[in-house]
C-alpha positions in Angstrom: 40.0 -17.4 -5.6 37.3 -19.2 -7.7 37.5 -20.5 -11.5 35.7 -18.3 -11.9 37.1 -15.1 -10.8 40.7 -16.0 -12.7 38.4 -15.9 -15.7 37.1 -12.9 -15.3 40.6 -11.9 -14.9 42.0 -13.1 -17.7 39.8 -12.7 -20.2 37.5 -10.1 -19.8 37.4 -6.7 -21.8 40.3 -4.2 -21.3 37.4 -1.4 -21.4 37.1 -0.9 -17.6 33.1 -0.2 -17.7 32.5 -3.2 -19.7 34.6 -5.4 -17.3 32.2 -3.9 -14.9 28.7 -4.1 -17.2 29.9 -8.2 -18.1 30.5 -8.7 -14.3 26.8 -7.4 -13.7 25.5 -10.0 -16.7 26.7 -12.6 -14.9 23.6 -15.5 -14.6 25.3 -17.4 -11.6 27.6 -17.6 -8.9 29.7 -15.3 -6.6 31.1 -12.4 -8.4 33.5 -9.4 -6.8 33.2 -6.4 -8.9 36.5 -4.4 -10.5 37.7 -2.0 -7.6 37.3 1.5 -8.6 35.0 4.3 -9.9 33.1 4.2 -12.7 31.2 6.6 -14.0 28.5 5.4 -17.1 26.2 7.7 -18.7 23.5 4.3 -18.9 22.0 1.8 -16.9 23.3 -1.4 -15.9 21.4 -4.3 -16.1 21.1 -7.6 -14.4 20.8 -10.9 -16.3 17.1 -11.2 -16.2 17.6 -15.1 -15.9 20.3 -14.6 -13.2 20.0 -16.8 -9.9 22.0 -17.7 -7.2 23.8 -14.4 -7.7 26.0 -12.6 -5.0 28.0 -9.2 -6.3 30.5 -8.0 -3.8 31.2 -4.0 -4.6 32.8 -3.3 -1.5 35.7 -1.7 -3.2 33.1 -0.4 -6.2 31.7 3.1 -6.7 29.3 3.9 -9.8 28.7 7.1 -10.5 26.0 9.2 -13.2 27.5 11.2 -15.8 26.2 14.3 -16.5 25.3 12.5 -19.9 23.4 9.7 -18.4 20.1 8.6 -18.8 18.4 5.9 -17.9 16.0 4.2 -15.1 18.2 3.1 -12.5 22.2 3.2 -11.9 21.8 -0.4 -11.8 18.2 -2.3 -13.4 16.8 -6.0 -12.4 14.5 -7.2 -14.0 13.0 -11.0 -12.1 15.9 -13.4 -11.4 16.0 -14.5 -8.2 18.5 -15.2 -5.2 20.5 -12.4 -5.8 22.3 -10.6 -3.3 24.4 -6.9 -3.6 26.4 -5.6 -0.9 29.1 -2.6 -0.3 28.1 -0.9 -3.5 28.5 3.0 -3.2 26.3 4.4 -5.9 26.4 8.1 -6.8 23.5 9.5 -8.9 25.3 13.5 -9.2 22.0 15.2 -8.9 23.4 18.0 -9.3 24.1 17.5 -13.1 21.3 15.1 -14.2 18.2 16.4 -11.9 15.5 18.4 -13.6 12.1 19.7 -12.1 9.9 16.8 -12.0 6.0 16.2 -10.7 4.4 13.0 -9.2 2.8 10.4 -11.9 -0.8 10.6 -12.8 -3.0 8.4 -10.3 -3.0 5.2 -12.4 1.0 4.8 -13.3 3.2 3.5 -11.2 6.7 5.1 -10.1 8.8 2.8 -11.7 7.1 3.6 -15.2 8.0 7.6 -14.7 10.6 8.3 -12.3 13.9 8.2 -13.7 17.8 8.0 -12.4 16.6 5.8 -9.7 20.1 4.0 -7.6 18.7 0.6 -7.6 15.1 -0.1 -10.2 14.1 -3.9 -9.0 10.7 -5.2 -10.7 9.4 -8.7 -10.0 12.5 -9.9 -7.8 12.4 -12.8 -5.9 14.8 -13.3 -3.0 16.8 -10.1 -3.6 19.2 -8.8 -1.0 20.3 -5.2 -1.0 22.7 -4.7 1.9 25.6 -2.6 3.6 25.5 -0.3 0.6 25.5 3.6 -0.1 23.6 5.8 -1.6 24.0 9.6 -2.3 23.2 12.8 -4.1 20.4 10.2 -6.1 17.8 12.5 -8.3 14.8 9.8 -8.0 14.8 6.7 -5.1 17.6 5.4 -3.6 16.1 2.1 -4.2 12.7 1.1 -5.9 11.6 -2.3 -5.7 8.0 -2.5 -7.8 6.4 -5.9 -7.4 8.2 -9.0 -5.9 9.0 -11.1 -2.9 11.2 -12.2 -0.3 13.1 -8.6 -0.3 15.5 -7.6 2.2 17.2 -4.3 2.5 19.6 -3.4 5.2 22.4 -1.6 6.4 21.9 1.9 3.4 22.9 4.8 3.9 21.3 6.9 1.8 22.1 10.9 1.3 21.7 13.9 -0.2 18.8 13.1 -2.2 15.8 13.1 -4.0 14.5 15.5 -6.5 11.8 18.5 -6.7 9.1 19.7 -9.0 8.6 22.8 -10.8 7.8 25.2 -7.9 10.5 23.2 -5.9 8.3 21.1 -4.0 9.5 17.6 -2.9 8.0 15.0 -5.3 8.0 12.2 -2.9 11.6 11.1 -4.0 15.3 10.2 -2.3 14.3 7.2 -0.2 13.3 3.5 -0.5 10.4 2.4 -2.4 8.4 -0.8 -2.1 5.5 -0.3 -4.7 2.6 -3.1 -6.1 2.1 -5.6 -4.0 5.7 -6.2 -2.8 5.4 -9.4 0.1 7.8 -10.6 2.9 9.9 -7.8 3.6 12.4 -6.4 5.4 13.8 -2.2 5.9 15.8 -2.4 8.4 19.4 -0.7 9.9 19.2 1.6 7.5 20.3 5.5 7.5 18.4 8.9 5.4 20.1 11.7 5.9 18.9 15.1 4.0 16.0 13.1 1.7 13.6 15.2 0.1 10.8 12.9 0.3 9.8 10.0 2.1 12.2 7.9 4.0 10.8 4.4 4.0 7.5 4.2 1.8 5.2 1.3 0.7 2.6 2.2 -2.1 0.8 0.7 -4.5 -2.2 1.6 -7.0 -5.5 1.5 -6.0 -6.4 -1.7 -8.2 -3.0 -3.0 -7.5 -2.4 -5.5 -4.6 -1.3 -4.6 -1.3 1.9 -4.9 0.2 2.1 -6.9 2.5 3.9 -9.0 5.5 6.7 -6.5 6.0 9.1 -5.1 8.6 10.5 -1.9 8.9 12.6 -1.6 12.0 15.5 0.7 13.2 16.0 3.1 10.4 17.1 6.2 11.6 16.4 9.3 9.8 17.6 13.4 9.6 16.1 16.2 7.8 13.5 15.1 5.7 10.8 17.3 3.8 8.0 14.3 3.9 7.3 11.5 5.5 10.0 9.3 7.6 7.8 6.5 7.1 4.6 5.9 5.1 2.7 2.5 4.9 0.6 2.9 2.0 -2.1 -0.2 1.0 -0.7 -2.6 3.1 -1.4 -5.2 5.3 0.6 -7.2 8.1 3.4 -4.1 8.2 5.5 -4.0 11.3 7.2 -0.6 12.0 9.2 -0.9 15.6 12.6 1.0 16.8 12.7 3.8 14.2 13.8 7.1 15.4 14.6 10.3 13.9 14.5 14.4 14.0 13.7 17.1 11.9 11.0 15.6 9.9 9.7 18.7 7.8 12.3 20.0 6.9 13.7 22.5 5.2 9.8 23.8 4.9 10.3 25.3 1.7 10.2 21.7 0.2 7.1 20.9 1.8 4.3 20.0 -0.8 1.8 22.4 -0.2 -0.1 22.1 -3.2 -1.1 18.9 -2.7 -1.0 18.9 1.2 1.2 16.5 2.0 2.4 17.8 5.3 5.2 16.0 6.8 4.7 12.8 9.5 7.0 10.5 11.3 4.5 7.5 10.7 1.9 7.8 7.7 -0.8 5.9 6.7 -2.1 6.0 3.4 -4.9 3.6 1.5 -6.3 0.7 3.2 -3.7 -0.7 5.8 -4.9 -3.5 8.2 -3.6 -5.9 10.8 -0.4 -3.6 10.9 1.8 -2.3 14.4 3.5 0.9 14.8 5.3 0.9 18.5 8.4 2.0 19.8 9.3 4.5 17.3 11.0 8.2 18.5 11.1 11.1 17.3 12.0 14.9 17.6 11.3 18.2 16.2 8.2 17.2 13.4 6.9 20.1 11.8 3.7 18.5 11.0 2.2 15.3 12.5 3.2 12.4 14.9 1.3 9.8 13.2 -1.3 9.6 10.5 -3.7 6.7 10.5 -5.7 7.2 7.6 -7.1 4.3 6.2 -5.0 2.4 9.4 -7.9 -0.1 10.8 -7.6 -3.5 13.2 -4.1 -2.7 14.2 -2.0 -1.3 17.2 -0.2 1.9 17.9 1.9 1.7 21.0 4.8 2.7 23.0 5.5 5.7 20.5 7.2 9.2 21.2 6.7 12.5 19.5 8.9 15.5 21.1 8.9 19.4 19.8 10.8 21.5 22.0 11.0 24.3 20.0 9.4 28.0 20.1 6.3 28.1 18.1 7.2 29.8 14.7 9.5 26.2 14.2 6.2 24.6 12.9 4.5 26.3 10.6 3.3 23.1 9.6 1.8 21.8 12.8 -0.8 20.2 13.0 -2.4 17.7 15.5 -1.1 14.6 17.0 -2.6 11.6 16.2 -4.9 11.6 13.2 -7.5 9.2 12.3 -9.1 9.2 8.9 -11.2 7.2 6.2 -10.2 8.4 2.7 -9.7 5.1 1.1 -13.4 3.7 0.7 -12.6 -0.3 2.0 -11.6 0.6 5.0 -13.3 2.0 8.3 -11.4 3.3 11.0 -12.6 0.6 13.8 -10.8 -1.5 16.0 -7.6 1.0 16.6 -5.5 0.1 20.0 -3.9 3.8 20.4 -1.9 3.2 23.8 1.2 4.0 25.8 2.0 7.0 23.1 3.9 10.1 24.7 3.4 13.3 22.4 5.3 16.2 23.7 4.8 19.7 22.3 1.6 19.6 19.7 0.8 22.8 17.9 -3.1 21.8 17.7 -4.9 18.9 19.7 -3.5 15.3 20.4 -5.4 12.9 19.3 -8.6 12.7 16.3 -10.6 10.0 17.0 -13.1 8.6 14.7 -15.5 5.3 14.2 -15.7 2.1 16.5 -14.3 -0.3 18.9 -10.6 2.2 19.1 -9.1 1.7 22.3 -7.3 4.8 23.4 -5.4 4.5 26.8 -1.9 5.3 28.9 -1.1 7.8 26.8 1.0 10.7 27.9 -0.8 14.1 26.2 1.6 16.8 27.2 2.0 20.7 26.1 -0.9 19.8 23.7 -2.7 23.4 22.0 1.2 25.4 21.5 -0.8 27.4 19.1 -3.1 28.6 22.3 -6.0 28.4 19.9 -8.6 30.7 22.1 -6.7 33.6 21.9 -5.6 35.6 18.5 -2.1 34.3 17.0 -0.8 33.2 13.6 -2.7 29.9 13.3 -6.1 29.7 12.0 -8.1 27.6 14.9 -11.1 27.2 13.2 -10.1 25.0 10.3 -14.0 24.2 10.7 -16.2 26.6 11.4 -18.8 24.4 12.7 -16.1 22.8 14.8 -14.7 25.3 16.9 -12.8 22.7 20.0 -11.0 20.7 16.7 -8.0 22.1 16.9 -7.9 22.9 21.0 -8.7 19.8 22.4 -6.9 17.2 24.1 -8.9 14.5 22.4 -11.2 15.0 20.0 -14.5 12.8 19.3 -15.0 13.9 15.4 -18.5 13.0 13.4 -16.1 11.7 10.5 -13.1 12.6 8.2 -13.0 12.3 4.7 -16.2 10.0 4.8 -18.8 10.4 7.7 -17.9 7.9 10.9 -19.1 9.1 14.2 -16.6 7.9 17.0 -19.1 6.1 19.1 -18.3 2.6 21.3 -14.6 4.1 21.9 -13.3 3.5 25.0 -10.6 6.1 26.0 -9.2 5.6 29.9 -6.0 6.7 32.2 -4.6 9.1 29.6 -2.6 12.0 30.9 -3.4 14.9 29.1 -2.3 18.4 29.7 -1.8 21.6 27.5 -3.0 25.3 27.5 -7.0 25.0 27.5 -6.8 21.6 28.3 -8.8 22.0 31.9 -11.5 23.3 29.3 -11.1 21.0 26.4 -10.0 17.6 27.7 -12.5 14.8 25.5 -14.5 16.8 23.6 -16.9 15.3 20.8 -17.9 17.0 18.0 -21.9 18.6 17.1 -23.9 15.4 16.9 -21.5 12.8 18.6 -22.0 11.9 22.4 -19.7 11.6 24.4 -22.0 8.9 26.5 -22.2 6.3 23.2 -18.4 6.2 24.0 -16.8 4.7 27.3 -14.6 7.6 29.0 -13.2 6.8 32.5 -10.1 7.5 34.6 -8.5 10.4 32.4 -6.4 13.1 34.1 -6.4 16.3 32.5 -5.0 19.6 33.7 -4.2 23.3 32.2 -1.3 25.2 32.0 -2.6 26.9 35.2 -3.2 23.4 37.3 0.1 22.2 35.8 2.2 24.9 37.6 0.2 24.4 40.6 1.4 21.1 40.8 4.6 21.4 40.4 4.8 23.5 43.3 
C-alpha cells in the first residue's frame, strides 16, 4: 500500500462523497477510489494541473441524482497523463433527461449538451479504459480538443437523449470533437444508443481531427450512425461490426435527414481507410462518403436479410457526395465491398480518378423500383435509373461533379432490374469518359437460371 493511500485513509473526510470528490482532486500519483456507490447531484472535477495521474474505480460506481446538474459525471479540464479505469458511471436518465435539440451550427457540443459521463477539454495523454457507462442522458464520453487520447474496453448502454418530437439528438455514444489528434476507439461495446456510436466532429472553422483509429467496437440497436468520421484526416476504421443500425425507427431524425449508416462521412475527410467492418440489418445506408476523398474503402460487408417493410429507411449502398466545399470526391479506392440486400441501387459514384472494383453487388433494387410499391423511385425526376441501378454514374451531389475518368472493373452485381440497369450514368455523363470493363451483372431471372 503506498504513503499515500494510508493517508488518504487516515485522514481524509468522514463525508463519503467528499472522500471520493478529494480523491478525484488529487494532482499526482496512483490513487484507488473508495469502493461503493455514490450518488452526487454535481460534477466532479479533475485537478486541472493534475499529471501523472492513474484513478483505479474498479470497485467504484457514481451515479446522478435526480437533483443533479452539471456537465459531466466526472469534468477534466487539461492536465495530462491521466489514466481512469473500471469506473461504472450511471447518468439515471430516466430522472434527469429532458427533450433536448442539437446546438446551433457554430457551438460546439461540449458548450450545450449537458449530463455527459466523462466531459474532457484540452487533455493530453488521457486514458479512459475498461469502464462502464449506462442509462447516460448526453455522451458517454466527450473529449473536445486534445491529444494523445485512448479509449478502450466501454461498455456503454442504455443511452443518450431525444428532442422535443422524440428524435435522437446525436447523443449516448463517444465524442471526439475540435481537432482532437492521435487517437484511439477501440474494444469498445454500444448497446441501445440513441445516436451515434463512435463520432468525430468538429466546426467548420475548427481544425480537423486527425490521426485516429477506431477499430473493433461492436455495436447493437442504434437510431444513428455506428460510426461517423466527421472533418478529419488520417482516420483508420478496421474490424467494427454490428446489427440493427436504425433502430428503433421512431428515433430516427427525420427532420433533419439524418438517416442511419454503419460508416458515415461528414465534412472534409481525406487520407482516411474504412475496411473490414461488418454489419447486419441497416435500415438506411452501408456507407456514406460525403466529403470522403484520397482514401480507401475495402473489404467491407453490409447484410439485410429481412422482408422489405424492415427498412423504411433504405436507401442506397454506397454514397458519394460533396457537401462540404474543400473537398472533391476524387481519388476514392471502393474495392472488395460485399453489400447484401439494398433497398435502392449499390453504389453513387461521383467525380474523378475513383477506383471501383471486386465488389460483390448482390440483391441490389429490394424496393423493385419499375413496378408500383411503397417507395418513391423517382427521388429525381430527371433521373429516373438513380434509385434502380446497380452502379450509378451521377452528374453531381450537393455541388455539380460529373463522375468521368472512373474506372469501375470485375464487380459482381446482381439484383431485380439489374440485367437492365447494371452501370448506368446519369443525363449528360458518358459512360465512355469513364473506364468500364469486366463487370458481371445478372437479374433476378439470370440469377435463378444459374443456379440451376
Amino acid at each position: 500500500m503506498t504513503p499515500f493511500f494510508l493517508w488518504l485513509l487516515l485522514f481524509a473526510p468522514a463525508n463519503p462523497e467528499a472522500q471520493l470528490r478529494q480523491a478525484f482532486a488529487t494532482v499526482t500519483g496512483d490513487i484507488a477510489l473508495p469502493a461503493g456507490t455514490f450518488e452526487i447531484s454535481r460534477e466532479i472535477t479533475l485537478n486541472p494541473a493534475a499529471h501523472d495521474l492513474r484513478i483505479d474505480g474498479s470497485k467504484t460506481t457514481i451515479k446522478a441524482s435526480a437533483a443533479f446538474r452539471g456537465r459531466a459525471l466526472i469534468s477534466i479540464s487539461g492536465g495530462a497523463n491521466i489514466q481512469i479505469t473500471g469506473l461504472t458511471l450511471d447518468g439515471n436518465r430516466e430522472a434527469i433527461s429532458r427533450p433536448l435539440g442539437m446546438p446551433p451550427s457554430e457551438t460546439a457540443f461540449a458548450r450545450f449538451i449537458p449530463n455527459n459521463g466523462v466531459l474532457a477539454e484540452n487533455a493530453k495523454g488521457l486514458e479512459l479504459a475498461r469502464m462502464r457507462a449506462m442509462r447516460i442522458a448526453g455522451f458517454a464520453i466527450l473529449v473536445s480538443g486534445g491529444r494523445d487520447i485512448r479509449i478502450h474496453h466501454i461498455d456503454v448502454s442504455d443511452s443518450g437523449s431525444l428532442d422535443a418530437r422524440g428524435r435522437n439528438n446525436t447523443t449516448g455514444g463517444i465524442l471526439l470533437e475540435e481537432g482532437v489528434t492521435g487517437f484511439e476507439i477501440t474494444s469498445c461495446r454500444f448497446g441501445q444508443v440513441s445516436g451515434n456510436g463512435v463520432w468525430t466532429h468538429s466546426l467548420y472553422h475548427s481544425p480537423r481531427n486527425a490521426k485516429g483509429r477506431i477499430a473493433d467496437n461492436e455495436f447493437a440497436m442504434l437510431a444513428r450512425d455506428a460510426i461517423q468520421v466527421g472533418h478529419a484526416s488520417e482516420i483508420t476504421v478496421e474490424n467494427n461490426s454490428g446489427a440493427l443500425i436504425g433502430y428503433p425507427k421512431e428515433q430516427v431524425d427525420l427532420e433533419h435527414q439524418a438517416f442511419p449508416a454503419a460508416l458515415d462521412t461528414a465534412g472534409n475527410v481525406d487520407h482516411s481507410i474504412y475496411r473490414n467492418n461488418h454489419f447486419e440489418e441497416i435500415d438506411g445506408k452501408c456507407i456514406d462518403l460525403d466529403g470522403f476523398h484520397d482514401g480507401d474503402v475495402t473489404a467491407n460487408s453490409c447484410t439485410n436479410q429481412n422482408t422489405l417493410d424492415r427498412y423504411p429507411y433504405g436507401n442506397l449502398g454506397i454514397v458519394m457526395n460533396n457537401s462540404n466545399p474543400d473537398m472533391k470526391s476524387r481519388n476514392v479506392h471502393i474495392t472488395g465491398n460485399t453489400l447484401d440486400g439494398v433497398v435502392f441501387s449499390g453504389i453513387f459514384v461521383i467525380g474523378s480518378g475513383n477506383v471501383i472494383s471486386g465488389n460483390r453487388l448482390r440483391r441490389i433494387n429490394l424496393a423493385h423500383c419499375d413496378e408500383p410499391g411503397p417507395f418513391n423511385c423517382l427521388y429525381a425526376p430527371s433521373q429516373p435509373d438513380m434509385l434502380r441501378s446497380g452502379i450509378y454514374l451521377g452528374a453531381g451531389a450537393d455541388r455539380p461533379d460529373p463522375a468521368t475518368g472512373n474506372t469501375i472493373e470485375r464487380n459482381e452485381i446482381s439484383g431485380f432490374g439489374i440485367d437492365q440497369h447494371c452501370i448506368v450514368a446519369a443525363p449528360g455523363v458518358s459512360l465512355a469518359s469513364n473506364t468500364i470493363r469486366q463487370n458481371d451483372c445478372a437479374g433476378e431471372a439470370q440469377l435463378a437460371l444459374r443456379s440451376r
